[in-house]
N, C-alpha and C positions, 0 to 999 in steps of 0.2 A: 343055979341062978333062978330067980325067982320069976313067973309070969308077967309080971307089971314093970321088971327090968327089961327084961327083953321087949317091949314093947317100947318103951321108952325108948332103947337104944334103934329100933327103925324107925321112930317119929323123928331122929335124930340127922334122917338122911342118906347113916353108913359113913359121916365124917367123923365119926369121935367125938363132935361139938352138936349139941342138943342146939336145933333154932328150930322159932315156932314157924306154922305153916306159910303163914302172908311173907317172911320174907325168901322161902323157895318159890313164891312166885315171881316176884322182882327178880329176882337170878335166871327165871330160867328165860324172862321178856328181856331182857338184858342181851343175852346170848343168842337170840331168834333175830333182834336188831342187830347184831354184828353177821351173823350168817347171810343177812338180805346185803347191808352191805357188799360184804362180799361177791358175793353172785353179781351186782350193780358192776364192777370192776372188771367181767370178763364178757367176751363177746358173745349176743344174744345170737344162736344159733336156733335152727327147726327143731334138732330134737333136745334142745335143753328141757324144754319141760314133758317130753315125753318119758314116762317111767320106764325105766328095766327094772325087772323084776317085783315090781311094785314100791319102788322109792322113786326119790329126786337125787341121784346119785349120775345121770347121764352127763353132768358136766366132768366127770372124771374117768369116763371112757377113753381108753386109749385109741381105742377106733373111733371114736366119733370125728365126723367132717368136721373140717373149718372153713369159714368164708374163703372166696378168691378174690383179693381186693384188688390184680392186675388187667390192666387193659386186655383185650383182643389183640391188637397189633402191635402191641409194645413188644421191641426187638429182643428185650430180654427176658421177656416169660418166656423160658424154657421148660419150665415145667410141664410133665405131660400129663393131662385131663385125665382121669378112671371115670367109671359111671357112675360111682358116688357125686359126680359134680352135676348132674342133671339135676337133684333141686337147689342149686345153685342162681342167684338172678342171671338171669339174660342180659349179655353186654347190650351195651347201643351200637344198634345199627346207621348213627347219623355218619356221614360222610365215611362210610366203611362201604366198599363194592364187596359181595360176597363172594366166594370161587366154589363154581360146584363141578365135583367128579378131578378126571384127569385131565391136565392141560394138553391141550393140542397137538400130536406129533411126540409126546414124549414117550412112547415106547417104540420111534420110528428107530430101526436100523443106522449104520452108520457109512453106507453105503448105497446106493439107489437115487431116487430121485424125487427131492423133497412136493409135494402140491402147496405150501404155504410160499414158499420163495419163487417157485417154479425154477428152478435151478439145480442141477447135477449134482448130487451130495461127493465129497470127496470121497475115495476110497478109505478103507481103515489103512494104518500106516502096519505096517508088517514088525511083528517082533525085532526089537532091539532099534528101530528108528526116535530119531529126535524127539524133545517134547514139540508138542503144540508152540505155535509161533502165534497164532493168532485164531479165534473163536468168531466165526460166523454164522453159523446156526445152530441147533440140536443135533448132534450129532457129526459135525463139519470141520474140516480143519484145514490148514495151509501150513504145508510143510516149511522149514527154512531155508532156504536156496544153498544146497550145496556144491561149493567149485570140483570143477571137474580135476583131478587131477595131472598135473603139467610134465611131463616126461621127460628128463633129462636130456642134450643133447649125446651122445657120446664123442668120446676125445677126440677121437679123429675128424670131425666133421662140425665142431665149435667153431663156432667166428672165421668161419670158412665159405659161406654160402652168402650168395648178395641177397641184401637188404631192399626189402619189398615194402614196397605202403599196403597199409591195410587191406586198400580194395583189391590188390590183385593178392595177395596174402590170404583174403577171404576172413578175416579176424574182424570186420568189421560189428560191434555192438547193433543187434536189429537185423542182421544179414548173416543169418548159420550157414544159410544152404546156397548162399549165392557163388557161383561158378566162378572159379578162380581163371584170372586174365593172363591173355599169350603175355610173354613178352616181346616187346615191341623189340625186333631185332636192327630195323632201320628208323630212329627216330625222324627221320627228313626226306623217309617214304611217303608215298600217297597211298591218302587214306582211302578215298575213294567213297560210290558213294551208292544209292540200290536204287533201280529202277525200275518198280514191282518184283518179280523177286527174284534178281539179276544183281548183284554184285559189280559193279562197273566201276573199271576205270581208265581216264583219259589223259592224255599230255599230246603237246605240240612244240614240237623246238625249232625257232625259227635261227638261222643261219646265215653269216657271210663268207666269203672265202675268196682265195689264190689260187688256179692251177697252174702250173705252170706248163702241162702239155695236156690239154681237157681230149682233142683228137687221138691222145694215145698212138702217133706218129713220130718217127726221128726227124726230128727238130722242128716240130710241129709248137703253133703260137699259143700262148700263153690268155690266159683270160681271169679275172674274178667273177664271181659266180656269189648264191643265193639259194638256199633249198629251204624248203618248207617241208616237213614231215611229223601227220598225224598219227596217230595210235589209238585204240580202242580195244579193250579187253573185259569182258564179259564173262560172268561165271554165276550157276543156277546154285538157288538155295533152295532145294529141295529136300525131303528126307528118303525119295527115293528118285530115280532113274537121275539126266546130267545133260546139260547142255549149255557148251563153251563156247566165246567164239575168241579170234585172234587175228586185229587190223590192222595193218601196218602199211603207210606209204608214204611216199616221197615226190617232192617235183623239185629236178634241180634247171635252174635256170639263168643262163649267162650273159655275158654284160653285152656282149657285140655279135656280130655277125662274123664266118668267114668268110672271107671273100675267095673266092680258086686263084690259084697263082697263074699269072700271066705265062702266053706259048713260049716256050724255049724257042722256038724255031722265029718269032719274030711275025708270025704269021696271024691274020683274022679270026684262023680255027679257035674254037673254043676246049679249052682245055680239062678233062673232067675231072673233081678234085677229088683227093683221097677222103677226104670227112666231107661229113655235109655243111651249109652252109650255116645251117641253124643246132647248134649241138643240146637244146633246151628236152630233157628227156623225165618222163613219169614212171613209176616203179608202184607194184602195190601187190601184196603177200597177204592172203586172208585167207582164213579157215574156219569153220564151225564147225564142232564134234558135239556128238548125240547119243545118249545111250538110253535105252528103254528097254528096265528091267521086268522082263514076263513072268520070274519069279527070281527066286534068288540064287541056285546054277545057269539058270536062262536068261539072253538079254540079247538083242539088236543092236546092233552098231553100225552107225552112220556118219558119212562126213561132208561134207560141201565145201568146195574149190574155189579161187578165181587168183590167177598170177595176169599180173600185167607188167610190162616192162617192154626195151628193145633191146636189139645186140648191144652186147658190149661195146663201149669203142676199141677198135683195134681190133675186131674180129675179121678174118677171112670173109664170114658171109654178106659183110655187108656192100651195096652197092656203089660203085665211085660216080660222081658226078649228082648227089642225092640233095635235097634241100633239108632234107631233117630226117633222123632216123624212123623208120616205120614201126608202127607198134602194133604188138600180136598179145594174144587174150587166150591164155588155156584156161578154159572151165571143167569143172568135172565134181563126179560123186563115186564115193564107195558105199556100200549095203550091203551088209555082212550078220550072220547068227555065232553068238557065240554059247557053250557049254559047257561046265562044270563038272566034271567028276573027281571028285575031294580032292585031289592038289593038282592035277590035270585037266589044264583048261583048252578047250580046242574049240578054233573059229575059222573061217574062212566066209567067202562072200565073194563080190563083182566090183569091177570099176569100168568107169565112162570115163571119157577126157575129148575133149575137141581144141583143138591149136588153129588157132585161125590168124593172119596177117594181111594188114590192110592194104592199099596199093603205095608206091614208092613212089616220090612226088619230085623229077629231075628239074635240075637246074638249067636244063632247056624250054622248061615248060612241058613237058612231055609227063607220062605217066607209065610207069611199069606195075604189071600183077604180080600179085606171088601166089596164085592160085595152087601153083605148085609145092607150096611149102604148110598148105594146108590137109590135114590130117586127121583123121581121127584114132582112137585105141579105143580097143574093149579087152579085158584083160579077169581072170578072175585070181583067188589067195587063197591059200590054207596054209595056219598057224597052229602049233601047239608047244605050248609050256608047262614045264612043271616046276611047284615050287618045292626043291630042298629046303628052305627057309625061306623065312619069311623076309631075308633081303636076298638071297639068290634065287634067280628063277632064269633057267636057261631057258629057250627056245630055238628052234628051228622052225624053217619059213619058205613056202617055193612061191612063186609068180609067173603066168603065163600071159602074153598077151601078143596083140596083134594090130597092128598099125596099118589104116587102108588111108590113101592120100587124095584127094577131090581129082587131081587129073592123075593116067596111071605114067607118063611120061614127065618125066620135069626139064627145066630149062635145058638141063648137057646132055638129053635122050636117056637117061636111065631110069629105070623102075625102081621106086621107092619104099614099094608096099613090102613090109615086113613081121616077120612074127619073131618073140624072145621070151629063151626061158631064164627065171633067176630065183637062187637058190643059196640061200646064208643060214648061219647058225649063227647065236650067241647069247647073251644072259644080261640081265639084271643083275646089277650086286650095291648090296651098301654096307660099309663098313664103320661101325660105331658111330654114325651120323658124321664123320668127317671125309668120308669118300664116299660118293654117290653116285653112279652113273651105269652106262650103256655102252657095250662091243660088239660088235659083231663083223663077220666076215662071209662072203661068199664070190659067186663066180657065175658073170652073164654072160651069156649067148644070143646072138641076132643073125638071123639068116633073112636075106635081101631074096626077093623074084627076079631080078637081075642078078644073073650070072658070072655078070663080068665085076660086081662087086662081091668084094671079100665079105667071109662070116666076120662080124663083131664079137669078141670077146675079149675077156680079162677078169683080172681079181677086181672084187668092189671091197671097200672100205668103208665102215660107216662107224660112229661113238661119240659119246659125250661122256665127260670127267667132269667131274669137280669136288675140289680137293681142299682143304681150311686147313693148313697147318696153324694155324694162330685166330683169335678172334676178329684180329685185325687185318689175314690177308687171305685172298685166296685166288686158287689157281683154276685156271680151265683148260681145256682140252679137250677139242673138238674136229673130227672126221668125217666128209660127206664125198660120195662119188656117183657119179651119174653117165648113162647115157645118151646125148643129143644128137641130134639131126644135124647134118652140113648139106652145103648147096656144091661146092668143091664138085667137080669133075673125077671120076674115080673115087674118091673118099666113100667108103661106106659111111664112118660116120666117126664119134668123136668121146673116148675116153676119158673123164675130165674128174681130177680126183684134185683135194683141196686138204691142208692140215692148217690147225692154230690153235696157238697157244696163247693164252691172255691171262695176269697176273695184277688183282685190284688189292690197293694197299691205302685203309684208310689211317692217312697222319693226324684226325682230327674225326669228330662227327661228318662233321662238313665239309671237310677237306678229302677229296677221292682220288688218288692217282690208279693210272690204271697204261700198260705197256702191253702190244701186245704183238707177236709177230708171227706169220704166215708162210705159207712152201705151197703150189700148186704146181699140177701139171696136166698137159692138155696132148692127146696122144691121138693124132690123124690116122686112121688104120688105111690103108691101100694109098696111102703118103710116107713117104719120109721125115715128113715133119712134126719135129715134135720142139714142142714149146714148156718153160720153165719161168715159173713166177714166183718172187718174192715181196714181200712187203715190210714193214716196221712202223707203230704208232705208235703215239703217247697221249694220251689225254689226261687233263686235269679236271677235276668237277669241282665247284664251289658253290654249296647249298644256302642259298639264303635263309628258306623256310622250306616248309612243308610245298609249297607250293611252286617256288621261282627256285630255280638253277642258272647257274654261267658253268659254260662248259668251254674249253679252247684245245684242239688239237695241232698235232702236225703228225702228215703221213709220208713216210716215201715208197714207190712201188718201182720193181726191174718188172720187164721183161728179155727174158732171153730166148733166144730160137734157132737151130741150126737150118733157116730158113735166112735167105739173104735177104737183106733190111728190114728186119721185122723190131731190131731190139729198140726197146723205148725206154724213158726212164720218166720220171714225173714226181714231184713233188706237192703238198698238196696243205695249205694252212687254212685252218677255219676255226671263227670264235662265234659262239652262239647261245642262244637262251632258251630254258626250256620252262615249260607254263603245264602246269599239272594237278586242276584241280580237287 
């Protein structure tokens, strides 16, 4: 191929087709217009006109940035920033708050105690607990209350047990811990009521009545009658030491006078009667017990006294021709230490006592003393029990004491003044809370300074029982024996033992029967006489409320005596109300 061929063929382009030079200009401004174009179409970025490598070829970097045309706070840029986005515009900061650093408490533990709430953070919940119930702070939770689980009853004891209200149940909502209530075992008991911090309670039953021999004489008159008797019981609410009291009295008082029966003989002389003319008599039984514990084996014990009353009717001692019976006043105290060594407890201590009688007031006008029948004891005790259980606790018991009398001579010339020893055993016992009670036995001695009086002695008897065979009845049984003074000529003195038995049966809350019947006996020692008593009641109680009762009795009492004309008989009705606030 020849020089001026080939030359021709590159003025040609390299298409095959020969064109002169002006129109590879037009072609190539043609395709310069479409390339701007283009470029016009995509988005002007910073480095679009910066060269790599020395072209215009950065709009086809695959690394090259692209604008961020999303908000700041727009919830769906997810996208996360690189450094390349620093030559990036700057959003608007209009109504945007900036957050710099870490917020507040957020690497706070999950347990402790927060400074932004001032509030106790919850603990963390322990592997394998509930989820979250509820989100109160960074790091805070509240668990979901779960029930405590309910314990079956077992068979034997389903639908067996009574039915309790809440509040003494203790299941009360708001009240976990609140102390479950006695059950009220007399709903038409008093309640009673505190008088600083003295537990008290009171009643007074007032009364009418029938005797039909009030002198306690063979065929002695009959009268209606009226007693009034209060009561007061006190008891300390302490957490340590105790002090009780216990007041009980009575005034029974009769519709008429007696009059002395007219002389047999027909004569002026005055006749002196068997009972006195005014038979209106006072009674009153009071004790207060004391204990003051020095520590807790050690503790004082104390008691205080006062009996008031007069003879019995139908006693030997009393005087014939009398306007009203005399009344006599024993006061006294015991004061005693007791001690502890683990189930053996051992006390002793002292007693006082003074018996004093006022003067006798005849139906001549006249006045008799009993100076002679006043006395005083000083006596001291030593006790020791031990408990095999905590319901048996036997003990043994001795007593000494000594009786000095104000004159050493009394009315029939003998010497009064005497000393006695006394000495019993017996036990506590309770059996599955349905027997409860006290036995005991022993044996007194009294030796007289008068010679020509016999020594006093005998068994003594003393207990209380009581016995629930049912929830609805229960029984009693009760034993007291004592030694008293007689005024009797020769009589040293007077062995007087007493039993009874009493059995309350409620047919109703409110409705109380109650039988009860009695055996005594009265034993003259340097006498032949001895005397045998029995009795039989019934009363009914009918409880209004807590507070009023109607109560109606009938009694009847023997006496017997191998004593000529001593025996009496009496019968005795009385309906009455009692008030018990």
């Amino acid at each position: 191929m020849s020089v001026r061929r080939v030359r021709a063929k590159r003025s040609c382009g390299g298409f095959g087709v020969c064109r002169p030079a002006p129109l590879r200009l037009v072609v190539s401004a043609a395709l310069l217009l479409l390339a701007i174009s283009a470029a016009r179409a995509q988005s002007v970025t910073p480095d679009l006109f910066n060269p790599i490598r020395g072209n215009f070829n950065g709009q086809f970097d695959p690394l090259r940035k692209t604008a961020d045309n999303t908000e700041p706070n727009d919830p769906n840029n997810k996208k996360k920033k690189t450094a390349q986005d620093a030559d990036a515009p700057a959003p608007s900061r209009i109504d945007n708050i900036p957050t710099y650093g870490a917020p507040a408490a957020s690497g706070a533990a999950t347990s402790g105690f927060d400074s932004l709430s001032r509030k106790p953070k919850p603990k963390k919940p322990p592997p394998g607990a509930p989820a979250k119930s509820e989100v109160t702070g960074p790091g805070s939770f509240v668990p979901p209350p779960v029930p405590p689980p309910v314990p079956l009853p077992p068979s034997s004891t389903a639908h067996k047990g009574p039915v309790l209200p809440p509040a003494m149940a203790g299941t009360v909502d708001g009240m976990p811990t609140r102390r479950k209530l006695k059950i009220d075992d007399d709903p038409f008991g008093a309640v009673g009521f505190y008088a600083g911090p003295f537990l008290t309670k009171a009643a007074v039953e007032v009364s009418v009545g029938h005797d039909s021999n009030p002198g306690r004489i063979q065929n002695g008159p009959s009268s209606w009658f009226y007693m009034i008797a209060p009561e007061l019981v006190m008891a300390s609410d302490w957490s340590r030491h105790s002090l009780t009291a216990d007041l009980r009295g009575s005034f029974t008082g009769y519709g008429h006078d007696f009059a002395p029966p007219p002389p047999a003989c027909g004569c002026l002389e005055p006749v002196a009667s068997p009972i006195p003319t005014n038979l209106d008599r006072p009674d009153f039984t009071g004790k207060v017990n004391g204990r003051y514990d020095i520590s807790s084996d050690t503790r004082i014990d104390g008691e205080g006294r006062l009996r008031l009353s007069t003879d019995n009717p139908g006693s030997p001692n009393i005087q014939a021709g009398l306007t009203r019976y005399p009344i006599y006043t024993t006061v006294g105290g015991t004061l005693g230490l007791g001690q502890k060594y683990n189930r053996f407890d051992l006390s002793g201590g002292g007693t006082v006592d003074r018996t004093q009688y006022e003067v006798s007031h005849l139906t001549d006008g006249t006045t008799s003393s009993n100076d002679d029948r006043n006395y005083n004891q000083y006596g001291g005790f030593l006790r020791g029990a031990y408990e095999l259980t905590p319901a048996v606790k036997p003990y043994g018991e001795l007593n000494i004491d000594q009786r000095v009398h104000d004159l050493t001579v009394d009315r029939s010339g003998f010497e009064r003044d005497s000393h006695g020893v006394t000495g019993k055993v017996g036990t506590t016992f309770e059996v599955s809370r349905l027997m409860v009670g006290e036995v005991s036995i022993g044996y007194a001695t009294r030796t007289y300074m008068d010679p020509r009086l016999d020594r006093l002695k005998g068994l003594l008897t003393a207990g209380s029982l009581t016995w629930t065979p049912t929830g609805l009845t229960t029984v009693k049984l009760t034993a007291t024996s004592s030694i008293d003074e007689s005024t009797l000529a020769g009589v040293s003195g007077v062995i007087t033992r007493d039993y009874l038995v009493e059995v309350d049966h409620a047919f109703r809350r409110w409705l109380i029967g109650t039988v009860k019947g009695g055996y005594g006996t009265s034993d003259y020692q340097g006498s032949d006489r001895f005397d045998w008593r029995y009795f039989a009641e019934g009363d009914l109680v009918y409880k209004l409320t807590r507070t009023v009762q109607i109560k109606g009795s009938i009694r009847k009492e023997w006496l017997r005596s191998n004593a000529a004309g001593v025996d009496t008989d009496a019968t005795i009705f009385m309906l009455g109300v009692r008030y018990q606030p």
